[in-house]
Backbone as CSV, one residue per row, in Angstrom:
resi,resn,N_x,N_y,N_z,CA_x,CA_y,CA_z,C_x,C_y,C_z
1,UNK,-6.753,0.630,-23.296,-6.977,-0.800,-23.127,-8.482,-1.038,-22.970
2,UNK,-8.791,-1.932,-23.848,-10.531,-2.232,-23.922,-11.107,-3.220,-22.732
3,UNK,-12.486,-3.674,-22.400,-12.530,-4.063,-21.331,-12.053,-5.546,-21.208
4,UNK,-11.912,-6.040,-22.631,-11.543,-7.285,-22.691,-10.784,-7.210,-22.409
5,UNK,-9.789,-6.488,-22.568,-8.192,-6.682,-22.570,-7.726,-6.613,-20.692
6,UNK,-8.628,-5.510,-20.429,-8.373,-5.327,-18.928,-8.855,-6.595,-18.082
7,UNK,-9.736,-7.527,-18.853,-10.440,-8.415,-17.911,-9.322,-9.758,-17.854
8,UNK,-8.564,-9.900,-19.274,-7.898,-10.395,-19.097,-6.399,-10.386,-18.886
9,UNK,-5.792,-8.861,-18.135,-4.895,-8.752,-17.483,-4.812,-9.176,-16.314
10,UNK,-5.810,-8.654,-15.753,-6.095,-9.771,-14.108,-6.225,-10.849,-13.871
11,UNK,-7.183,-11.480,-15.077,-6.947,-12.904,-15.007,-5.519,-13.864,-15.127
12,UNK,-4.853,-13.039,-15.975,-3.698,-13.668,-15.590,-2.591,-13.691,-14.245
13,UNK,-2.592,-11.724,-13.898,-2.159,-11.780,-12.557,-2.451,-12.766,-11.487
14,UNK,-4.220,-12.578,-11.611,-4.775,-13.833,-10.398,-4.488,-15.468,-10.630
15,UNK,-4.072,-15.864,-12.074,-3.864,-16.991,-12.015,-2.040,-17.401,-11.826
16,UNK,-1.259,-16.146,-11.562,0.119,-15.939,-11.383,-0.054,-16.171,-9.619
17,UNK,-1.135,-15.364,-9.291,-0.872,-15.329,-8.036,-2.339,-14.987,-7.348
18,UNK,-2.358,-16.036,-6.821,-4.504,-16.000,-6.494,-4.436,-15.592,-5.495
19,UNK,-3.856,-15.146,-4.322,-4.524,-14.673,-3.213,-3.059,-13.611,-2.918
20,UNK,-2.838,-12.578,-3.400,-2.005,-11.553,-3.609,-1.977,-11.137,-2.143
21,UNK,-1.038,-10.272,-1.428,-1.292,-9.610,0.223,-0.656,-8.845,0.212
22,UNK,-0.140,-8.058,1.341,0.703,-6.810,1.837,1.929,-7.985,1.898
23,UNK,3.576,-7.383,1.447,4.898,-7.785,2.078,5.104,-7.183,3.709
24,UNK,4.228,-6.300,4.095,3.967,-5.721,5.407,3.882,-6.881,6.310
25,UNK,4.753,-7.357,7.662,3.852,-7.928,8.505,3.503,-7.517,9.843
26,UNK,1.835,-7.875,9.898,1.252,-7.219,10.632,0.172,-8.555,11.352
27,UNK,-0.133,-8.557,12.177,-1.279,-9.063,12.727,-2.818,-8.633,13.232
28,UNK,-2.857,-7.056,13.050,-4.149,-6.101,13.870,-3.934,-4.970,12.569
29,UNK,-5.675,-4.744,12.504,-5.619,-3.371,11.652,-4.821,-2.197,12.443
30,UNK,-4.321,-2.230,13.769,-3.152,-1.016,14.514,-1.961,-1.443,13.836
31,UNK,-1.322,-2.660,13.890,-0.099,-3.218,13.632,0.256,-2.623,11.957
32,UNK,-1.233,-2.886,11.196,-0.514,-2.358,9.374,-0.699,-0.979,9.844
33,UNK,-1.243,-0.169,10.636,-1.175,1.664,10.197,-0.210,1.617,10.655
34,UNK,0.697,1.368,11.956,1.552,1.695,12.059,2.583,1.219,11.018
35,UNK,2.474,-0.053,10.391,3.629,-0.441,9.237,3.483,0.558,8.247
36,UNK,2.115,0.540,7.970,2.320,1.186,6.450,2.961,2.930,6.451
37,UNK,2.450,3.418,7.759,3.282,4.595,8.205,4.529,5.238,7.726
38,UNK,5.040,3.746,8.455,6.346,3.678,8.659,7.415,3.294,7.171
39,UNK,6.399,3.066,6.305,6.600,2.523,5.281,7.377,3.429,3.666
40,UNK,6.365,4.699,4.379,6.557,6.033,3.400,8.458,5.784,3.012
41,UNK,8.270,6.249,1.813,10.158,6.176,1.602,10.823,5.105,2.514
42,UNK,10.507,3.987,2.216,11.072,3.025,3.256,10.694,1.622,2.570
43,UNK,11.620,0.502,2.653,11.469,-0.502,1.859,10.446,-1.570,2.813
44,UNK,9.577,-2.097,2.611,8.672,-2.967,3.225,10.122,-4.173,4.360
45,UNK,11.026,-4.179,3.496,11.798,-5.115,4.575,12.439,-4.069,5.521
46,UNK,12.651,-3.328,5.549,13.689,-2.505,6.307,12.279,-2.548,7.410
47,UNK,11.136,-1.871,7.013,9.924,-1.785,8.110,9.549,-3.367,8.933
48,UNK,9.704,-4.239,8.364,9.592,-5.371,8.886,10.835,-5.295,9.746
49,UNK,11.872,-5.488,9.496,12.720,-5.838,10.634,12.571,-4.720,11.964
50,UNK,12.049,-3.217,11.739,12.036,-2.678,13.017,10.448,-3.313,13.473
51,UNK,9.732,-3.731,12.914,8.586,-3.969,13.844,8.286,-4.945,13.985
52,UNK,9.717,-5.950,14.052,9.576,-7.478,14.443,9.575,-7.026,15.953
53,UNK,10.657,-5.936,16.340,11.048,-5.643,17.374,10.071,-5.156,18.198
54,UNK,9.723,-3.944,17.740,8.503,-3.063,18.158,7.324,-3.544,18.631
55,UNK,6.531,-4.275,17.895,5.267,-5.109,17.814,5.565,-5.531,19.163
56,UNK,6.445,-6.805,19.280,6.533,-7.999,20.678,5.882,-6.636,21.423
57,UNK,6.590,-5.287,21.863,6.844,-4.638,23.195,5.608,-4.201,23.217
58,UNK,5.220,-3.242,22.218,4.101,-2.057,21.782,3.462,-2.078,20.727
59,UNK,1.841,-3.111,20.813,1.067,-3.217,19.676,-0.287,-2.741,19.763
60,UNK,-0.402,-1.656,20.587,-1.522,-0.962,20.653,-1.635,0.589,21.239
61,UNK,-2.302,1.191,20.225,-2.263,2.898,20.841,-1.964,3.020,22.439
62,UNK,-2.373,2.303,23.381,-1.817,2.892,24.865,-0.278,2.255,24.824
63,UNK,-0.023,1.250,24.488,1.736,0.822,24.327,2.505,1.230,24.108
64,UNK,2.261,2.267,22.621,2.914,3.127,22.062,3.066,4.334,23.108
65,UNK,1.456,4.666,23.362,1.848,6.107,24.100,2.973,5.794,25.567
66,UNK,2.951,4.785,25.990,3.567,4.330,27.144,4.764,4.663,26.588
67,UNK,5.387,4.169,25.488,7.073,4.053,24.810,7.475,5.804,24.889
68,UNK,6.358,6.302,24.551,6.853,7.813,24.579,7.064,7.731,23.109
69,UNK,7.301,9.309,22.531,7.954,9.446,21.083,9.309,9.189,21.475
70,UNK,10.355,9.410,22.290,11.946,8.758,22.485,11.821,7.843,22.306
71,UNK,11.025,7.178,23.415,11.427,5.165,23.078,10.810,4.954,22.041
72,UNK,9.482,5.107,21.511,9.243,4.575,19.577,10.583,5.235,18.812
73,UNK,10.918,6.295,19.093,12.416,6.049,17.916,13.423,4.976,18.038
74,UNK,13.641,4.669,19.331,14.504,3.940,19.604,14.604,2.699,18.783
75,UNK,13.247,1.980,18.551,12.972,1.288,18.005,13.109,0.778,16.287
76,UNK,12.524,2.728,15.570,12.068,2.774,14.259,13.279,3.592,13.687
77,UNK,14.614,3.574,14.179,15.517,4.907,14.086,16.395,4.508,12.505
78,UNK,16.306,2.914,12.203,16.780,2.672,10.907,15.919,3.143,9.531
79,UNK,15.064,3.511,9.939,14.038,3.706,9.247,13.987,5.217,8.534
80,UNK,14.138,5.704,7.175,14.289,7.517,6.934,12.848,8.289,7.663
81,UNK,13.205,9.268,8.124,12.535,10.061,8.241,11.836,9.691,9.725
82,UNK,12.380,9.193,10.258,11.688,8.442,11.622,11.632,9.552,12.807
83,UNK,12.318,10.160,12.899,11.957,11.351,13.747,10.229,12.181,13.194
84,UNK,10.028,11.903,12.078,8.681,12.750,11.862,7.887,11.541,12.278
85,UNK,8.112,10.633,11.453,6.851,9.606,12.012,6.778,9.098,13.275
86,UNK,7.601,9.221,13.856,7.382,8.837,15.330,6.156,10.009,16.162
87,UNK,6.803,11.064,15.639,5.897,12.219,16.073,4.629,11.919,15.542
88,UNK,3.983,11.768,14.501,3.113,11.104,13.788,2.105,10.550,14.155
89,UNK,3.372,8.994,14.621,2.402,7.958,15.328,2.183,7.967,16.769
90,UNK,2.764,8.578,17.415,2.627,9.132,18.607,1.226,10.018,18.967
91,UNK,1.503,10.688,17.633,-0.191,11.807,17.708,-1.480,11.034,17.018
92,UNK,-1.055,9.995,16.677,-2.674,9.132,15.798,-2.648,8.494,17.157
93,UNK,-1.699,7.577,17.780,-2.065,7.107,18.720,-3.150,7.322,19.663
94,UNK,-2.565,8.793,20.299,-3.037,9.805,21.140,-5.015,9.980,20.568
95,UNK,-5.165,10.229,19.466,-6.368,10.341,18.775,-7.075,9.008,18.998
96,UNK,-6.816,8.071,18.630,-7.116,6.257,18.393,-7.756,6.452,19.881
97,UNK,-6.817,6.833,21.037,-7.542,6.575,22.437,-8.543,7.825,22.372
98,UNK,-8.250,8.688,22.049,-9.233,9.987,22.562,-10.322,10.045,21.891
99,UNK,-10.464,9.244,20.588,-12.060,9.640,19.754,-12.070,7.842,19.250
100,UNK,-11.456,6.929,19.580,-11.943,5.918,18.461,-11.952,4.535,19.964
101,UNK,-11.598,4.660,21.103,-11.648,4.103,21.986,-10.155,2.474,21.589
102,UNK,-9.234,3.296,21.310,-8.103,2.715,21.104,-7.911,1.854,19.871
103,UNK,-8.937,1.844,19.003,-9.293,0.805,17.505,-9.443,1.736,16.294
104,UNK,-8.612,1.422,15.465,-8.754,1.885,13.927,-9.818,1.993,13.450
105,UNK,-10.445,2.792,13.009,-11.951,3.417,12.320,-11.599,2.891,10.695
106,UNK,-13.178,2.210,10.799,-13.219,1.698,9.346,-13.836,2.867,8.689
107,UNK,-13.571,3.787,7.912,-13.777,5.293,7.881,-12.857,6.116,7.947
108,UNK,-13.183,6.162,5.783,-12.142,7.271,5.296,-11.339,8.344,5.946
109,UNK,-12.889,8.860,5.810,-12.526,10.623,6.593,-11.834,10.646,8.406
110,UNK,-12.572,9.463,9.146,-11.483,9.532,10.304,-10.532,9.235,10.517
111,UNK,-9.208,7.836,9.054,-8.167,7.504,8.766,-7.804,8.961,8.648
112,UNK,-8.229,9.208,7.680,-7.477,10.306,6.975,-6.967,11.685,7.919
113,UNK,-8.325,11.757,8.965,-7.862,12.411,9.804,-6.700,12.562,10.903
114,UNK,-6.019,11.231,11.192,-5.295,10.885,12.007,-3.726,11.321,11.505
115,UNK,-2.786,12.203,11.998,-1.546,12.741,11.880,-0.965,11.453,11.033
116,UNK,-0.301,11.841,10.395,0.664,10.750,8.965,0.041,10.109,8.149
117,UNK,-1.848,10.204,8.207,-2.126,9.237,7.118,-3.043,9.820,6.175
118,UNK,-2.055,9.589,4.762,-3.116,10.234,3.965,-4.060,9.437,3.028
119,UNK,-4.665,9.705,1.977,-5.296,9.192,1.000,-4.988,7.233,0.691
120,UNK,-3.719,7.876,0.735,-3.028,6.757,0.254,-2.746,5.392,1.193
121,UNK,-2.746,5.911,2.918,-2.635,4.870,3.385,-3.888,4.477,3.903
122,UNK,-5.013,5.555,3.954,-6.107,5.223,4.387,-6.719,4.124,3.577
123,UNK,-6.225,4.196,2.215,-6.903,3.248,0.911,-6.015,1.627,1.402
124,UNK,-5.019,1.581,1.834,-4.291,0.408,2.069,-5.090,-0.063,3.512
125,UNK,-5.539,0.502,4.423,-5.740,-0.103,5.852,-7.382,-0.532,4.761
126,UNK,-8.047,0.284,4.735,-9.410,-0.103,4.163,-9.446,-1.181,3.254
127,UNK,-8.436,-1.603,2.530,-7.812,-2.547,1.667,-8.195,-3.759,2.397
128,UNK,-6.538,-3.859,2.992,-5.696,-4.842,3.858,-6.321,-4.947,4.704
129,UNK,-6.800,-4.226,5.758,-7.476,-4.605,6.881,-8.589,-4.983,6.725
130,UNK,-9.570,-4.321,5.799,-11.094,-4.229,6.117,-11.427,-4.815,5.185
131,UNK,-11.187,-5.167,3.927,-11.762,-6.001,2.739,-12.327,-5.157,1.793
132,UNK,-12.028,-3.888,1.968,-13.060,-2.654,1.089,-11.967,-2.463,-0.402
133,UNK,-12.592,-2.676,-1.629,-12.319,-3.013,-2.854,-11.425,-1.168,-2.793
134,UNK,-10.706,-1.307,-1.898,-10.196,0.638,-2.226,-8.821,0.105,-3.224
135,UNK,-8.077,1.732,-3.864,-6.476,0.481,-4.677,-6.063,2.231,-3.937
136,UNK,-5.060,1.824,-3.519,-3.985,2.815,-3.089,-2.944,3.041,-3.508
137,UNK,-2.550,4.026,-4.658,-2.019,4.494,-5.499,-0.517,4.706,-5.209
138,UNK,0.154,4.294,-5.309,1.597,4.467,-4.787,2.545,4.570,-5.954
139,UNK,3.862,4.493,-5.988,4.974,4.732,-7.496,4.692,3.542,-8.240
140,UNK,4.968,2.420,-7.957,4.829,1.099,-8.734,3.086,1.332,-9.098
141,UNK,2.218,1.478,-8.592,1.079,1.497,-9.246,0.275,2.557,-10.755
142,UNK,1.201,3.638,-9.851,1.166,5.050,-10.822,1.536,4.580,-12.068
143,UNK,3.040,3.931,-11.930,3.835,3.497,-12.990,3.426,2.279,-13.859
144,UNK,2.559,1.832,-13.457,2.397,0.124,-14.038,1.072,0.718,-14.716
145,UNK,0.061,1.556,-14.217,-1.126,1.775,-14.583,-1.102,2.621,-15.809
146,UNK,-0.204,3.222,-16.139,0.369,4.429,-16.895,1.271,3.721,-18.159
147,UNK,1.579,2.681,-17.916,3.042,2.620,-18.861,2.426,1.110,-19.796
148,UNK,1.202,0.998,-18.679,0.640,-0.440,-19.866,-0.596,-0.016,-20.615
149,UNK,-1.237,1.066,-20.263,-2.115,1.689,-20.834,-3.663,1.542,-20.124
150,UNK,-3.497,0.694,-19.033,-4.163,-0.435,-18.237,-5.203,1.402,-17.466
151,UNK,-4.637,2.179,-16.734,-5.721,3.378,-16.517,-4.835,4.757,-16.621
152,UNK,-4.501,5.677,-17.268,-3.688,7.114,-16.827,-4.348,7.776,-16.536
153,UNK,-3.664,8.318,-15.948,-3.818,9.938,-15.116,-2.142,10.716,-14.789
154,UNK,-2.417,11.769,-14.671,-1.348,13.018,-14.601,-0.899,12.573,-12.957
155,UNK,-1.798,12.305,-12.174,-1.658,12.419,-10.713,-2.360,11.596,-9.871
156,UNK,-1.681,10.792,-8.894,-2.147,9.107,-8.254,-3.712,9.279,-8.190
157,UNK,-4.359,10.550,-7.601,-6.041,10.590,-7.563,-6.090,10.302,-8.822
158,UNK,-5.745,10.714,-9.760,-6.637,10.457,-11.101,-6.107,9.394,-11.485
159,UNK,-4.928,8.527,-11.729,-5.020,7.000,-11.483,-5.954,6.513,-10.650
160,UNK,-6.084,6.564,-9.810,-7.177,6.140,-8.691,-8.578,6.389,-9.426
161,UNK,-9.114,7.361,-9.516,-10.296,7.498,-10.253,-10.545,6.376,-11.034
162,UNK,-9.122,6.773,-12.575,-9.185,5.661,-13.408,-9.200,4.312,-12.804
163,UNK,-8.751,3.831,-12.203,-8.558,2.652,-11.958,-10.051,2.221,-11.450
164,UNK,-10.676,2.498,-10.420,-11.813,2.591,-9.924,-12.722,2.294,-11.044
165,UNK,-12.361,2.690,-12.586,-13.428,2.488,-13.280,-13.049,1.294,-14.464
166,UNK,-11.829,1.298,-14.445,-11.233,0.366,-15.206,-11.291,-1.276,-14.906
167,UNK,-11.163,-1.290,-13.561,-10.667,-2.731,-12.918,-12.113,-3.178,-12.774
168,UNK,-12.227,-4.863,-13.521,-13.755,-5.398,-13.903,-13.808,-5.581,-11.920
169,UNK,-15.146,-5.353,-11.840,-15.811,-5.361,-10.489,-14.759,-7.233,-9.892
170,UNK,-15.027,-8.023,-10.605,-14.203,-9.313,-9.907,-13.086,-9.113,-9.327
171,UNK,-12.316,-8.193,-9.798,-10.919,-8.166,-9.304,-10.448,-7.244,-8.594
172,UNK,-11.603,-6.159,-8.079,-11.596,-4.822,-7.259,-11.031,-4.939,-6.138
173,UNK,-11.292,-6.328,-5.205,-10.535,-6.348,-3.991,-8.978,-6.611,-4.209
174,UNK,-8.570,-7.464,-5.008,-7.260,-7.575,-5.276,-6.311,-6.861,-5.952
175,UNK,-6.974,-6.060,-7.259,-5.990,-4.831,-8.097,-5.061,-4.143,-7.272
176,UNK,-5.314,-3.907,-6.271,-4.629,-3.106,-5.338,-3.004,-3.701,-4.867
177,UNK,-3.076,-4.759,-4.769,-2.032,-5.958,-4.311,-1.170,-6.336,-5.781
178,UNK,-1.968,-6.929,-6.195,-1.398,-7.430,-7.770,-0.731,-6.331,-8.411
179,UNK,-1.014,-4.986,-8.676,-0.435,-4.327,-9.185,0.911,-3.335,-8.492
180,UNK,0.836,-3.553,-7.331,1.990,-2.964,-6.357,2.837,-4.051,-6.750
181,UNK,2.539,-5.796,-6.724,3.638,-6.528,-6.923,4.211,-6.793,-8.274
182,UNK,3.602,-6.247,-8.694,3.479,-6.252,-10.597,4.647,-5.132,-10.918
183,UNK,4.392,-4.098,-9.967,5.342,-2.686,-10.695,6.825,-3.221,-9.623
184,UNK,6.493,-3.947,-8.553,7.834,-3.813,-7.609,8.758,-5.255,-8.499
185,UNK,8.026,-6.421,-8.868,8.982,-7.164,-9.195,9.107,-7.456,-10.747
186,UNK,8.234,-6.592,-11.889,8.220,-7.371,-12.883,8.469,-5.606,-13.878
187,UNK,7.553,-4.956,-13.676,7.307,-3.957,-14.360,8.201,-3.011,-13.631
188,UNK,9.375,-3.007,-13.618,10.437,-2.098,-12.758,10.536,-0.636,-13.248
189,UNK,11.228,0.421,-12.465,11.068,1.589,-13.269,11.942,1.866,-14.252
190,UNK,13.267,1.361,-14.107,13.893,1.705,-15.070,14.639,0.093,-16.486
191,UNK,14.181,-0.652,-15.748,14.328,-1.599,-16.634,13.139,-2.820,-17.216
192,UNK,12.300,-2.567,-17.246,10.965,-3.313,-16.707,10.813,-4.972,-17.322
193,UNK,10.898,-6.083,-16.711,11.609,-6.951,-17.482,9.996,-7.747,-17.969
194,UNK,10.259,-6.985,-19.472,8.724,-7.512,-20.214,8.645,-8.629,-20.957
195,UNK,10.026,-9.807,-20.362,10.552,-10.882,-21.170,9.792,-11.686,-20.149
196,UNK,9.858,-11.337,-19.061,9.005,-12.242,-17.716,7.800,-12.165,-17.548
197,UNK,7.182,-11.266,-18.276,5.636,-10.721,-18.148,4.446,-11.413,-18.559
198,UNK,3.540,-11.607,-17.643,2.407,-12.394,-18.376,1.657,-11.834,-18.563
199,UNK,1.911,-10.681,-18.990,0.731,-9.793,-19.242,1.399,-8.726,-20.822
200,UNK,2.318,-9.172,-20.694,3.099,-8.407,-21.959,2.589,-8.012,-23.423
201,UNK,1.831,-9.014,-23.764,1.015,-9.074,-25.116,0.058,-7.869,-24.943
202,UNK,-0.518,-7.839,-23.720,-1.586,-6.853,-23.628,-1.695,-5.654,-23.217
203,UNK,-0.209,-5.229,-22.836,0.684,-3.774,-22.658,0.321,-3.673,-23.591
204,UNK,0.372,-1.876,-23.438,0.345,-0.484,-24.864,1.682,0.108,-24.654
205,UNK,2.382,-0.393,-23.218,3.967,0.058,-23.518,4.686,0.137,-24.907
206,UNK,5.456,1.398,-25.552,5.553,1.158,-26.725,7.376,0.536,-26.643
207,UNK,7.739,1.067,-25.497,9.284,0.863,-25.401,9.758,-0.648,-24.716
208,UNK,8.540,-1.743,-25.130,8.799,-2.711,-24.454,9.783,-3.933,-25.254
209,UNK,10.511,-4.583,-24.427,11.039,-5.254,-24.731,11.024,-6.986,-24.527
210,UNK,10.618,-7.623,-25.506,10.231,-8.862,-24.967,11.214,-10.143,-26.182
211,UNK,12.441,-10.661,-25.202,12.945,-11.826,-26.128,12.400,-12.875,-26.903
């Protein structure tokens, strides 16, 4: 896809949807690490309904540590895999007070450092929270970036790379958003409905289907 073509894929996303966000809700850069956490293999609503709950009680690294890892399950137990992430967030917590004075570090390498968060969610808090033009590579993005011709790579870093070089500097803070909602409601994995697409003309998808 040439740069024209890429400049005007976004333009249409952004004029579909101008101020794109997380389905996460959160109120504090603590509130999305712990969502997006919690998020891994987990549907953004299923995570919302446990941390409608959660949040009211425990919305800050000493709250949490107060709940204990028992009582945060208690909370996050609908959730797969919640016995690890509790352990998880229990141990970033623990860190947040011991090196960051209870506040999320705007800074890769000390996200990244914190138990459960990798590449991928560090790029979403730096996103979502902080305003930093990062795109955090997830299935719908892998898949949407790959299947329209829009940036490939073998593996989400090298989407990421690509993308990083693909997406015109205007739309760097938002690509990240637009294209998670792009692969979750339009560009699906196994049926991708390219009859709804406003961006369809300018896919390299070859298996697309448009009425």
């Amino acid at each position: 896809m040439n740069k024209a073509r890429r400049t005007a894929f976004f333009e249409r996303l952004r004029e579909a949807n101008p101020r794109p966000t997380t389905e996460l809700v959160y109120r504090t850069p603590f509130e999305l690490l712990v969502a997006v956490v919690l998020s891994a293999q987990a549907t953004d609503k299923g995570v919302n309904k446990a941390t409608a709950l959660l949040f009211p009680v425990a919305a800050t690294p000493r709250a949490i540590l107060d709940l204990g890892e028992e009582g945060l399950k208690s909370y996050i137990k609908t959730i797969g895999l919640f016995n690890a992430k509790a352990r998880n967030i229990i141990a970033a917590c623990r860190r947040l007070e011991e090196e960051h004075g209870g506040e999320v570090p705007r800074d890769r390498a000390a996200l990244e450092a914190l138990p459960g968060v990798g590449r991928k969610t560090a790029n979403v808090i730096l996103n979502t929270a902080f305003g930093e033009p990062t795109i955090a590579v997830d299935t719908h993005i892998f898949r949407v970036a790959n299947r329209t011709g829009l940036a490939t790579g073998k593996t989400p870093l090298a989407v990421e790379k690509a993308l990083e070089k693909a997406v015109p500097a205007p739309f760097r803070q938002d690509a990240h958003h637009w294209l998670i909602l792009h692969g979750r409601y339009t560009c699906t994995a196994r049926r991708p409905r390219c009859g709804d697409c406003v961006v369809h003309d300018l896919c390299e998808y070859r298996g697309k289907e448009v009425a």
